[in-house]
N, C-alpha and C positions, 0 to 999 in steps of 0.2 A: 504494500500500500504506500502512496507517497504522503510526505510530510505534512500534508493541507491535512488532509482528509484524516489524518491521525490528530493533527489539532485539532480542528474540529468535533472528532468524535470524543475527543477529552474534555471542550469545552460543555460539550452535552453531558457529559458524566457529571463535570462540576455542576449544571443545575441541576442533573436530578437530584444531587444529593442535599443543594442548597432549596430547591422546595421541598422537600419532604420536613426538612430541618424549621423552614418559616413555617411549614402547618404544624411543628408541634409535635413530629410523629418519631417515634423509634421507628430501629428498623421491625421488631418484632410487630409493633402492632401494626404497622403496613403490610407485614406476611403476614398476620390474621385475617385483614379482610381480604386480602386475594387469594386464601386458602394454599396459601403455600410453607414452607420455612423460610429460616428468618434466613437462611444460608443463599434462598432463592434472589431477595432485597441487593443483600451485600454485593453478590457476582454481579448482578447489575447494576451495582455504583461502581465498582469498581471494574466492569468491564470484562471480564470474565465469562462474563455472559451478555451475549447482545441481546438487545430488547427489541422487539417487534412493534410494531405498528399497533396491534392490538393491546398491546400491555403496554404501551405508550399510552394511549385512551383510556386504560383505568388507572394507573400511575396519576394523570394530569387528573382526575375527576377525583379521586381521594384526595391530593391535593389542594384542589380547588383552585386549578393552574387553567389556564388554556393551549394547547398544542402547541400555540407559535412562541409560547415561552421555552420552549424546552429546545424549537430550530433555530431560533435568532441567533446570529453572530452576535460574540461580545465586543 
């Protein structure tokens, strides 16, 4: 992958992990309502695990984010 596009997908990590953080939420009670473990949370802040489109959409809705907070360049 080239160096953009690995920024980028960092920059998206740093918000997901900074919204979850402004609503307030551990990682554990984020993997409660998604019915996952909390191991599921963390790979996807930390990248580990890419997040899809669909799990994008309940990530920003537990949040109380809307989608283009999570694309927007910093």
């Amino acid at each position: 992958m080239d160096a953009e596009y690995e920024e980028q997908y960092r920059a998206f990590l740093r918000r997901l992990r900074q919204a979850r953080q402004d609503a307030g939420l551990t990682q554990q009670e984020v993997a409660s309502r998604l019915g996952k473990p909390q191991s599921f949370v963390s790979k996807c802040e930390s990248g580990e695990r890419r997040v899809d489109v669909i799990e994008l959409t309940r990530f920003a809705s537990i949040y109380g984010k809307p989608l283009q907070f999570f694309l927007s360049s910093e």
